[in-house]
DSSP file (Angstrom, degrees, kcal/mol; ACC not computed):
  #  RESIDUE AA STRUCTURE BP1 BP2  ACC     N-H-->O    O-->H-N    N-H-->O    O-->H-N    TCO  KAPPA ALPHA  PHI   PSI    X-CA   Y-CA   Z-CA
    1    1 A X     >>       0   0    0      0, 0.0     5,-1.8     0, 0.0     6,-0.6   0.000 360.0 360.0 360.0 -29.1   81.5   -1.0  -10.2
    2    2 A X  T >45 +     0   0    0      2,-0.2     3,-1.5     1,-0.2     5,-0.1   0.957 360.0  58.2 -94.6 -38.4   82.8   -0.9   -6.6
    3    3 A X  T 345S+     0   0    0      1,-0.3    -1,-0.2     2,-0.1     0, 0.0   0.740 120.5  39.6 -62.4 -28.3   86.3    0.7   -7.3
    4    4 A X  T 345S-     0   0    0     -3,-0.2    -1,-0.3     3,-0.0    -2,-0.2   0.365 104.9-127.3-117.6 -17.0   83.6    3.6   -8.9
    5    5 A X  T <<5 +     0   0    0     -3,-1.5    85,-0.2    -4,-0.5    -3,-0.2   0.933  58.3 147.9  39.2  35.9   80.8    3.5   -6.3
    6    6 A X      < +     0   0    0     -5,-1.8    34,-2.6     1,-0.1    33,-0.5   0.434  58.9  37.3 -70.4 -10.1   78.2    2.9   -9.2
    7    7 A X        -     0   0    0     -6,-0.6    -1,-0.1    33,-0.2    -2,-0.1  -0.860  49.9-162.6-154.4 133.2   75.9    0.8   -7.4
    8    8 A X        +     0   0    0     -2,-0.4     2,-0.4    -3,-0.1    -1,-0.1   0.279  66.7 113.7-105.5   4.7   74.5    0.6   -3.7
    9    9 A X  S    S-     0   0    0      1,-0.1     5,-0.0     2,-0.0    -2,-0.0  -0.783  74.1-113.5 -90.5 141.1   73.4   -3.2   -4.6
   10   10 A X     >  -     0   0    0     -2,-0.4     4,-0.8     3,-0.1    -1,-0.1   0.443  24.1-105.3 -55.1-153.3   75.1   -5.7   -2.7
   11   11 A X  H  > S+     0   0    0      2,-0.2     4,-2.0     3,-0.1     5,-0.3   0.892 119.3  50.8 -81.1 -71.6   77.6   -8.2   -4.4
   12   12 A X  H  > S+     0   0    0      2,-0.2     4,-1.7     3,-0.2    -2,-0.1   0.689 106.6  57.6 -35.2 -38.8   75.2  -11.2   -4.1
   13   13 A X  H >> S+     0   0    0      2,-0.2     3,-3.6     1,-0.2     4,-0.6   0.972 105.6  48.8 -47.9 -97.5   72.6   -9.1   -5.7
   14   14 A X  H 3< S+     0   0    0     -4,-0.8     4,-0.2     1,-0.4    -2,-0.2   0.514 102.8  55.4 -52.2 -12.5   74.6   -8.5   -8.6
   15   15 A X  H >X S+     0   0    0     -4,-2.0     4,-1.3     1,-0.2     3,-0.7   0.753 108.6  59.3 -90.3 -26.1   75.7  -12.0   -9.4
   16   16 A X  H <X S+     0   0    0     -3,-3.6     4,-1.2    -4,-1.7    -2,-0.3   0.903 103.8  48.4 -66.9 -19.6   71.9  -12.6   -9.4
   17   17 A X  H 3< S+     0   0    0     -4,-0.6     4,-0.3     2,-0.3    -1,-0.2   0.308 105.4  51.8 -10.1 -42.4   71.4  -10.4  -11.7
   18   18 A X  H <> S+     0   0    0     -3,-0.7     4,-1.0    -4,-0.2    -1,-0.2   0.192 110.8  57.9 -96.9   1.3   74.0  -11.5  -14.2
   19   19 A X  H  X S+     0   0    0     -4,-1.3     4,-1.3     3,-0.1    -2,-0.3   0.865 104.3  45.1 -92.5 -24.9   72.5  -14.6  -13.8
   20   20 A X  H  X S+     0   0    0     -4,-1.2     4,-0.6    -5,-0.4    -2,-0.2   0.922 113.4  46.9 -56.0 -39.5   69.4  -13.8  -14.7
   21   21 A X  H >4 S+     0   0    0     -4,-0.3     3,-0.7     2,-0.2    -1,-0.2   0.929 119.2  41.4 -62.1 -57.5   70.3  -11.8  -17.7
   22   22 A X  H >< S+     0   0    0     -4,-1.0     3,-2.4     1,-0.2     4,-0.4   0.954 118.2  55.0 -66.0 -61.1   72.9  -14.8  -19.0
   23   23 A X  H 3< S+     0   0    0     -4,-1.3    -2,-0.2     1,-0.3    -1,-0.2   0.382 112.2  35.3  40.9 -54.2   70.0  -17.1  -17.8
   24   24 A X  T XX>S+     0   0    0     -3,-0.7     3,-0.8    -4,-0.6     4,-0.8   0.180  87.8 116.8-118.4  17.0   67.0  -15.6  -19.9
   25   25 A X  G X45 +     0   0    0     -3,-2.4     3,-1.0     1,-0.2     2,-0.7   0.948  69.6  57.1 -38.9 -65.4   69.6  -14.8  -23.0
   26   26 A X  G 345S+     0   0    0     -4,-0.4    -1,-0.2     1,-0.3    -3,-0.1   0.680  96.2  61.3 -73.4  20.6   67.7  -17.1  -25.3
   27   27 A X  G <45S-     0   0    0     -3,-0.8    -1,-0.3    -2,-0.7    -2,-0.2   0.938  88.1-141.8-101.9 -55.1   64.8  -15.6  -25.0
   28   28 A X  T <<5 +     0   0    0     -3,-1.0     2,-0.4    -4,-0.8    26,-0.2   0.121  43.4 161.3 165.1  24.0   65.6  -12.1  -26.4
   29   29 A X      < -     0   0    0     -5,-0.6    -1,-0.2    -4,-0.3    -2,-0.1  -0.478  45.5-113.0 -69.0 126.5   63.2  -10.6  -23.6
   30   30 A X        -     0   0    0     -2,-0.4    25,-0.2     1,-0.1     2,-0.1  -0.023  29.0-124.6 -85.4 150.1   64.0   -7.1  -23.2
   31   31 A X  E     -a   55   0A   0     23,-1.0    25,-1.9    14,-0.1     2,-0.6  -0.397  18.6-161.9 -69.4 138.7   65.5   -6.2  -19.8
   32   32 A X  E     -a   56   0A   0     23,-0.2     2,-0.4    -2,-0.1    25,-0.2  -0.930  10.1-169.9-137.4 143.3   64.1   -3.7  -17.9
   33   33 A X  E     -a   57   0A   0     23,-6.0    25,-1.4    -2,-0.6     3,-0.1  -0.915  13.8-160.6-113.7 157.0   66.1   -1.9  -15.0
   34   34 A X  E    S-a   58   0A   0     -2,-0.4    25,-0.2     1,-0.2    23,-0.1  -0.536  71.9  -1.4-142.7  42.1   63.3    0.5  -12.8
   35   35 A X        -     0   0    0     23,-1.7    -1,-0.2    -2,-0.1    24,-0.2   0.544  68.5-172.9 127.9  67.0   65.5    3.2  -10.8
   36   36 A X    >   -     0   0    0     22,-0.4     3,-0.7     1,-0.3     6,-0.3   0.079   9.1-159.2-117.9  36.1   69.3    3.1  -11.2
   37   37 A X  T 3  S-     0   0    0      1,-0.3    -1,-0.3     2,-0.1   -30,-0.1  -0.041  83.2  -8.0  55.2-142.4   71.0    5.4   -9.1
   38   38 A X  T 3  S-     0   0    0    -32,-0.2    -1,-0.3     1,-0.1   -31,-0.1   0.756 102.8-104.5 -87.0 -22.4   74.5    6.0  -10.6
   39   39 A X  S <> S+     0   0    0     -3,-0.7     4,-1.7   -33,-0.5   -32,-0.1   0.516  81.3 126.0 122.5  -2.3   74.0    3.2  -13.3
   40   40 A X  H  > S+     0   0    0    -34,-2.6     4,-0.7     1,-0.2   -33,-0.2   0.848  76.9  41.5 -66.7 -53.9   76.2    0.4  -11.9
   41   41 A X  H  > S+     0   0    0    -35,-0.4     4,-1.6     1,-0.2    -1,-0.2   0.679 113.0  49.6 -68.0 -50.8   73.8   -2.0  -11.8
   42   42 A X  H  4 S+     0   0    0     -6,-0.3    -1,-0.2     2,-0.2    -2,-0.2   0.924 109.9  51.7 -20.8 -79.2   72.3   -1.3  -14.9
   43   43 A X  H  < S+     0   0    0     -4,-1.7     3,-0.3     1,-0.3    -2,-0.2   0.464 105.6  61.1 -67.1  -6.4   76.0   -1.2  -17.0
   44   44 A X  H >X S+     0   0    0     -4,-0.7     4,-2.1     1,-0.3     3,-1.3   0.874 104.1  45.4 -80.3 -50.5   76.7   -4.7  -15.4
   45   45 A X  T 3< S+     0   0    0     -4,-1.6    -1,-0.3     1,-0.3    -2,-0.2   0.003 106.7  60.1 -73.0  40.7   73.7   -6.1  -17.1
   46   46 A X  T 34 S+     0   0    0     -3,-0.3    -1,-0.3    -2,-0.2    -3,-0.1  -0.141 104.0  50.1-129.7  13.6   74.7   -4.5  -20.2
   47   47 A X  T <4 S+     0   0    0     -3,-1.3    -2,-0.2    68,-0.0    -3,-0.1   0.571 111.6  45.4-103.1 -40.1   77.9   -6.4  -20.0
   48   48 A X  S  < S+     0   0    0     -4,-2.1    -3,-0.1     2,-0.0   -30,-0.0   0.917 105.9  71.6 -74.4 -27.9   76.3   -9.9  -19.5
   49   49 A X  S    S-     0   0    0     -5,-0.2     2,-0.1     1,-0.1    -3,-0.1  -0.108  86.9-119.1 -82.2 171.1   73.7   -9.3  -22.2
   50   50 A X        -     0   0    0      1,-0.1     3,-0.4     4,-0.1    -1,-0.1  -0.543  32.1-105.6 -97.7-178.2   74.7   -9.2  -26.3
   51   51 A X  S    S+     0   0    0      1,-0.2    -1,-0.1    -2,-0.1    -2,-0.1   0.953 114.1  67.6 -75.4 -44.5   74.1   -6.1  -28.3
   52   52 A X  S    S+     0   0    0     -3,-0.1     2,-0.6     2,-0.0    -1,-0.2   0.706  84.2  88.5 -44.1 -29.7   71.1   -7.3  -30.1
   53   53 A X  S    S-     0   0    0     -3,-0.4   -24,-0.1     1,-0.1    -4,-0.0  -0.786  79.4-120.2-113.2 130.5   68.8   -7.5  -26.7
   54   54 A X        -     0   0    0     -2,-0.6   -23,-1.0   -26,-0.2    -1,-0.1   0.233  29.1-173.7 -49.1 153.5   67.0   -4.5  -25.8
   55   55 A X  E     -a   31   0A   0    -25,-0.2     2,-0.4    -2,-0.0   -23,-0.2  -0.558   4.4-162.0-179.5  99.7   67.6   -2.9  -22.5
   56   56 A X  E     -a   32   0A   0    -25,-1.9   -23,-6.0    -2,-0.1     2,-0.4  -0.879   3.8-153.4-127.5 139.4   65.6    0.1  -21.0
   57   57 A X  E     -a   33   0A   0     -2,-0.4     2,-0.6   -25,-0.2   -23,-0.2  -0.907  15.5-176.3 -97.9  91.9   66.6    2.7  -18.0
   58   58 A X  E     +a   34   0A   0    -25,-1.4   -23,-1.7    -2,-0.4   -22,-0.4  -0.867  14.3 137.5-118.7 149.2   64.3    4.1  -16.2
   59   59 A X        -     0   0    0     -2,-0.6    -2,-0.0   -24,-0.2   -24,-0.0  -0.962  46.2-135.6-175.6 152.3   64.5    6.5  -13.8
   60   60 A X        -     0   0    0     -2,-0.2     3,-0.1     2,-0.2    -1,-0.1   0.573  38.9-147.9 -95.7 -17.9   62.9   10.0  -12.1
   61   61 A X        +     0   0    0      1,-0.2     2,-0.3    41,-0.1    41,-0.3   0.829  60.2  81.0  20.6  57.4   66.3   11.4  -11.6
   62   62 A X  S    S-     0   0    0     40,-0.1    -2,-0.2     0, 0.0    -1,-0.2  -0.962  87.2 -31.4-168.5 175.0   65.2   13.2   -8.6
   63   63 A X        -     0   0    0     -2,-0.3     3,-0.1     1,-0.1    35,-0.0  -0.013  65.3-109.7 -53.3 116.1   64.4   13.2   -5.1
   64   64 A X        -     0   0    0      1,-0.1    -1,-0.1    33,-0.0     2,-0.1  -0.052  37.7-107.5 -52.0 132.9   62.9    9.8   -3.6
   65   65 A X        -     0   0    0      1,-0.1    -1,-0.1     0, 0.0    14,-0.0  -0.317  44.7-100.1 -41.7 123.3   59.2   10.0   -2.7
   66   66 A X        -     0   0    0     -2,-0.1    -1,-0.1    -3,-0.1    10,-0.1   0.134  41.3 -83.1 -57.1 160.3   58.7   10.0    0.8
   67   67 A X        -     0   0    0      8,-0.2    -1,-0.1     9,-0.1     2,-0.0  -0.239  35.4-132.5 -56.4 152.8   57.6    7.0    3.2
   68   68 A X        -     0   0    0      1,-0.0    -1,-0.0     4,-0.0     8,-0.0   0.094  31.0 -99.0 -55.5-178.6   54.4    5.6    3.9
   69   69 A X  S    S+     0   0    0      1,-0.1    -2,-0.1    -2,-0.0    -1,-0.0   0.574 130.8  52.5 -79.3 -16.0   52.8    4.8    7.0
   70   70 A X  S    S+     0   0    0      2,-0.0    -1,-0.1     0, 0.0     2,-0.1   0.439  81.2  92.2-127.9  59.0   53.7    1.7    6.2
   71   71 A X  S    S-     0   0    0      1,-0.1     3,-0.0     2,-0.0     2,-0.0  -0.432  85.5-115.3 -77.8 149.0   57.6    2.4    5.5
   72   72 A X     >  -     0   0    0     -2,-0.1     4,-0.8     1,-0.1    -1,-0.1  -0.270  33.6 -90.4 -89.0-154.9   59.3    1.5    9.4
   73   73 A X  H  >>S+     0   0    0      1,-0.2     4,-3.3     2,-0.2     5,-0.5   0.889 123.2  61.7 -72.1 -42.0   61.1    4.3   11.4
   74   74 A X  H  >5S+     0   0    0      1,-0.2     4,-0.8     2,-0.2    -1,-0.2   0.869 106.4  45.3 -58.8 -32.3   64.6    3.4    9.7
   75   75 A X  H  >5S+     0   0    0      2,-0.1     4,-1.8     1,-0.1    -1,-0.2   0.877 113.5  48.3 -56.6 -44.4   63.4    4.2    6.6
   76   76 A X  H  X5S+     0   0    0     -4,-0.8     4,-0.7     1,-0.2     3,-0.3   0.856 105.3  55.5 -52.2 -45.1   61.9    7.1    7.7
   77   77 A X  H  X5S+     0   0    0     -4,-3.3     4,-3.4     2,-0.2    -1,-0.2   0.817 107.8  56.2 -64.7 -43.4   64.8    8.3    9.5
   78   78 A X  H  X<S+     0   0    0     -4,-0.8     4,-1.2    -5,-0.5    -1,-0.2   0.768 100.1  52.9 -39.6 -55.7   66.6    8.0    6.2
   79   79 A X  H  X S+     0   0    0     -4,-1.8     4,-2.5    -3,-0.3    -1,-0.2   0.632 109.3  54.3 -76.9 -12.3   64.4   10.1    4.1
   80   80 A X  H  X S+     0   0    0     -4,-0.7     4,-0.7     1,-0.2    -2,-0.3   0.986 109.2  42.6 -82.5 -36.4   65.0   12.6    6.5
   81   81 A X  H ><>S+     0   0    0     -4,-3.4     5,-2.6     2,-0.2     3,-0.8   0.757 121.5  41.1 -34.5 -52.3   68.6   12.5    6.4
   82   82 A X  H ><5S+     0   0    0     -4,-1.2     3,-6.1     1,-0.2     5,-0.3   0.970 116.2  52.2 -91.4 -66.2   68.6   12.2    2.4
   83   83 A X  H 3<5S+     0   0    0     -4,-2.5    -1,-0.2     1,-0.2    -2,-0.2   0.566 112.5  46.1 -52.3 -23.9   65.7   14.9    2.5
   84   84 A X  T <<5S-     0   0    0     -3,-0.8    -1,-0.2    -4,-0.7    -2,-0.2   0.170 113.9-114.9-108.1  -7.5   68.2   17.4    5.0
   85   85 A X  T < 5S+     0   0    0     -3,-6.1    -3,-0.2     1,-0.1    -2,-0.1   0.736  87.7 114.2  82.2  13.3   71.1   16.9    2.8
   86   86 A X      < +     0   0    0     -5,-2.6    -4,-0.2    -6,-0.1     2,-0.2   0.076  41.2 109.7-119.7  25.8   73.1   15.2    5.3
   87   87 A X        -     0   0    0     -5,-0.3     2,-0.4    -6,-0.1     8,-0.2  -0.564  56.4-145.3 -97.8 164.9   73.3   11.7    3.5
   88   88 A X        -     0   0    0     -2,-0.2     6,-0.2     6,-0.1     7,-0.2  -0.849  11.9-121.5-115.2 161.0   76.8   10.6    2.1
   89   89 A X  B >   -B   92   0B   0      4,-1.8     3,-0.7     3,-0.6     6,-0.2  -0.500  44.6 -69.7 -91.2 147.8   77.5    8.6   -1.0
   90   90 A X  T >  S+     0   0    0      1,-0.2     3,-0.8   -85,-0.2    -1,-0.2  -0.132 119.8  20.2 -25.4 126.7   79.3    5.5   -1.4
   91   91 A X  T 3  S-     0   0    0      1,-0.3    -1,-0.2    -3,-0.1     3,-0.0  -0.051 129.3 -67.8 102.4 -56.4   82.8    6.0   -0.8
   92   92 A X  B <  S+B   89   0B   0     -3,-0.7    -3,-0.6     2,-0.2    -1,-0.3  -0.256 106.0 130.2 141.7 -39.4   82.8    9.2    1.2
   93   93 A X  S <  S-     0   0    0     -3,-0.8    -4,-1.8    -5,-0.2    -1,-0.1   0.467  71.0 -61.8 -40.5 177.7   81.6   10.8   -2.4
   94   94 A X        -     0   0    0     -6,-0.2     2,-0.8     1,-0.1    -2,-0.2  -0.057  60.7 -97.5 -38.1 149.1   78.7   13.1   -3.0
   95   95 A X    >   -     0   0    0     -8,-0.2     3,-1.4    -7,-0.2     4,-0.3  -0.805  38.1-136.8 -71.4  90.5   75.1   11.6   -2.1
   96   96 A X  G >  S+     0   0    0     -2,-0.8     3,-2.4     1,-0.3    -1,-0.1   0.748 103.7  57.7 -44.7 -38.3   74.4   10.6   -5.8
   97   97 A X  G 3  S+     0   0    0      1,-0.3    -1,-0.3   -35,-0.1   -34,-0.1   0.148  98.8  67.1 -84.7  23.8   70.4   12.0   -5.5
   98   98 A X  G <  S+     0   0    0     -3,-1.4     2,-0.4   -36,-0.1    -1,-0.3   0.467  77.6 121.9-118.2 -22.2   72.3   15.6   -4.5
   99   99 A X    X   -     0   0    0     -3,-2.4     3,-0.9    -4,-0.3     6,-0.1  -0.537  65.3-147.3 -53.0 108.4   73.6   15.6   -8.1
  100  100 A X  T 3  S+     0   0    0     -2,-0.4    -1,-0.1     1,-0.3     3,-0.1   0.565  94.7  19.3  -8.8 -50.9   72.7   18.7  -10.1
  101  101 A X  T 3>  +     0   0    0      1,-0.1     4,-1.7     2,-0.1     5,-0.3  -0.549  69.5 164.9-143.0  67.1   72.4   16.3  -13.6
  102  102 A X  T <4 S+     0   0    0     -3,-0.9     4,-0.4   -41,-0.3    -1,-0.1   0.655  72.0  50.0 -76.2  -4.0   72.1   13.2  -12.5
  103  103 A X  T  > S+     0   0    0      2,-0.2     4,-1.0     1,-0.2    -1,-0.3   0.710 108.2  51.4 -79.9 -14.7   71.1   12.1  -15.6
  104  104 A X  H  > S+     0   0    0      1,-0.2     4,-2.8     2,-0.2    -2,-0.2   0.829 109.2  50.8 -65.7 -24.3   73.7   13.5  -17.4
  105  105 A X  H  < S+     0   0    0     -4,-1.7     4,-0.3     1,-0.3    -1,-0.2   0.816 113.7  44.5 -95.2 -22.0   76.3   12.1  -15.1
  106  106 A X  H  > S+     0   0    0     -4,-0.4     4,-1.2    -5,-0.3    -1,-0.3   0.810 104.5  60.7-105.5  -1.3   74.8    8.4  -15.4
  107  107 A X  H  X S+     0   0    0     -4,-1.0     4,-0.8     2,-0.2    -2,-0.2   0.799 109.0  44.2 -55.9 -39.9   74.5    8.8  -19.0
  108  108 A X  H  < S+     0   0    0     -4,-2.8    -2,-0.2     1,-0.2    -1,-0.2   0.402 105.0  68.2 -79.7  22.9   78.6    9.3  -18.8
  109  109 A X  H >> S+     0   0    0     -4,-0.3     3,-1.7    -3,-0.2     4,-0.7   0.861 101.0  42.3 -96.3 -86.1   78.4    6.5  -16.6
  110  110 A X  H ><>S+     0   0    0     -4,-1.2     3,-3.2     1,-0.3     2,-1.0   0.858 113.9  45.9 -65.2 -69.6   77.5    4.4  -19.4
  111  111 A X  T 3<5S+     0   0    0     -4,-0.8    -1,-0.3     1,-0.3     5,-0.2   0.055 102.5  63.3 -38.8  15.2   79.8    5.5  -22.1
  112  112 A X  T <45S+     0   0    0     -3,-1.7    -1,-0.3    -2,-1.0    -2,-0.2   0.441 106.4  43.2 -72.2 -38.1   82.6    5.5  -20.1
  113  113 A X  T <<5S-     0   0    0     -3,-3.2    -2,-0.2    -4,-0.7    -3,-0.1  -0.117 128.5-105.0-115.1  35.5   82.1    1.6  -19.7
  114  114 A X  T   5S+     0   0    0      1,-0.1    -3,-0.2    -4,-0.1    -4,-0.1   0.874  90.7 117.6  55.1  38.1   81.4    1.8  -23.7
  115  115 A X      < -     0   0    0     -5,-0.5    -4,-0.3    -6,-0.1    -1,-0.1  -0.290  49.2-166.0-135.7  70.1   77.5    1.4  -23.4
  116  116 A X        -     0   0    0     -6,-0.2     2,-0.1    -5,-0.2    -8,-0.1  -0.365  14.9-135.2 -77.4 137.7   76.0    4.9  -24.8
  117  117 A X        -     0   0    0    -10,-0.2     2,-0.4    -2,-0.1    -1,-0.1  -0.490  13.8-143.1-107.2 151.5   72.8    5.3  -24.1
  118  118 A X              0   0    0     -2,-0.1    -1,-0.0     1,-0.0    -2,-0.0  -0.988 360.0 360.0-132.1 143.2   70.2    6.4  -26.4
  119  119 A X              0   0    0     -2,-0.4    -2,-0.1     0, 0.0    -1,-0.0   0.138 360.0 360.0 -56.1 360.0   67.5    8.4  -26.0
């Protein structure tokens, strides 16, 4: 995920994450991921989990809502940046929410790491 700049959650994050997943295996509850950016995060818990358990993506693929009143100024400052076109992506890359198809491109996200998503 990091050689690919697939996910803007930290390290620590993501080994909670696969523990949770490995963690609530026997239960068969289905996973549900709520936003996923390029898909890294996602395609990691689709590694830890078996095939059999359910697993759903969801996501606006589009420009984040703006802050509240009660979002601080650094957030704010943030959306303006993002909003102004001046944010950068992991890496140096593109700003992933500047992507054209971003669902197309995190649908090849996952079949590239052999987890093709269906519709």
């Amino acid at each position: 995920m990091r050689a690919e700049y697939l996910s803007y959650t930290t390290d620590p994050q993501l080994h909670q994450l696969l523990e949770v997943v490995r963690r609530t295996a026997p239960s068969g509850a289905l996973i549900i991921e709520a936003g996923c950016a390029r898909g890294g995060s996602a395609i990691l818990m689709c590694s830890a989990k078996s095939p059999q358990r359910a697993m759903r993506v969801y996501d606006l693929f589009e420009m984040l809502p703006p802050p509240s009143e009660h979002d601080g100024d650094d957030m704010k400052a943030r959306y303006a940046e993002i909003k102004g076109g001046e944010a950068v992506g992991l890496g140096g890359e593109q700003y992933y929410l500047y992507d054209d198809d971003l669902m197309a491109t995190v649908t090849n996200n996952f079949a590239r790491f052999g987890y093709p998503v269906e519709s």
